[in-house]
N, C-alpha and C positions, 0 to 999 in steps of 0.2 A: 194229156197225152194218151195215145190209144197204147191200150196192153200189150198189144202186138211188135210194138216199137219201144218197150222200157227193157236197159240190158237183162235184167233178172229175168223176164220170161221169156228172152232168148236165148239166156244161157241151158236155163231148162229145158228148150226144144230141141237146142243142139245137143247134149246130153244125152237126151232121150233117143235122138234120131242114133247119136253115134252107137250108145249101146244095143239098140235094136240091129244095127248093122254086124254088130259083130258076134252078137247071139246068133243072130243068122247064118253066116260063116263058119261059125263054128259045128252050129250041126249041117250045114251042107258038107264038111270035110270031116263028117262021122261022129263030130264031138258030142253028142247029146245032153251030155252028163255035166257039162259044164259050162257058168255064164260066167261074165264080166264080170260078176260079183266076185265068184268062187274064184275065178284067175288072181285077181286083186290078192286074196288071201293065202293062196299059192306062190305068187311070185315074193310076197312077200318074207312066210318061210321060208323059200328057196334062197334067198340074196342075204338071210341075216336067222342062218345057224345058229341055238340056241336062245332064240325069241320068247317071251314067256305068254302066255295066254294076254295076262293084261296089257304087256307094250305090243301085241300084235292086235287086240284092240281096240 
């Protein structure tokens, strides 16, 4: 089977494409400062007040 068509390295491409898109987005509407990544750990402390370093990672 060619790699192009196994789910693994499609889930990867999609992935990749969506966080690209939304780095993007983010600094066309000023955000510079901030990826997908850094949101992820954001929204995380935000939804679960008093989180400790280890269960937020």
């Amino acid at each position: 089977m060619k790699m192009e068509y196994q789910v693994g390295f499609l889930l990867s491409r999609a992935t990749w494409a969506m966080n690209n898109a939304v780095n993007r987005m983010m600094r066309e509407n000023g955000h510079n400062d901030i990826s997908v990544a850094y949101f992820a750990v954001l929204q995380a402390l935000w939804e679960s007040y008093g989180l400790s370093i280890t269960d937020l990672g």
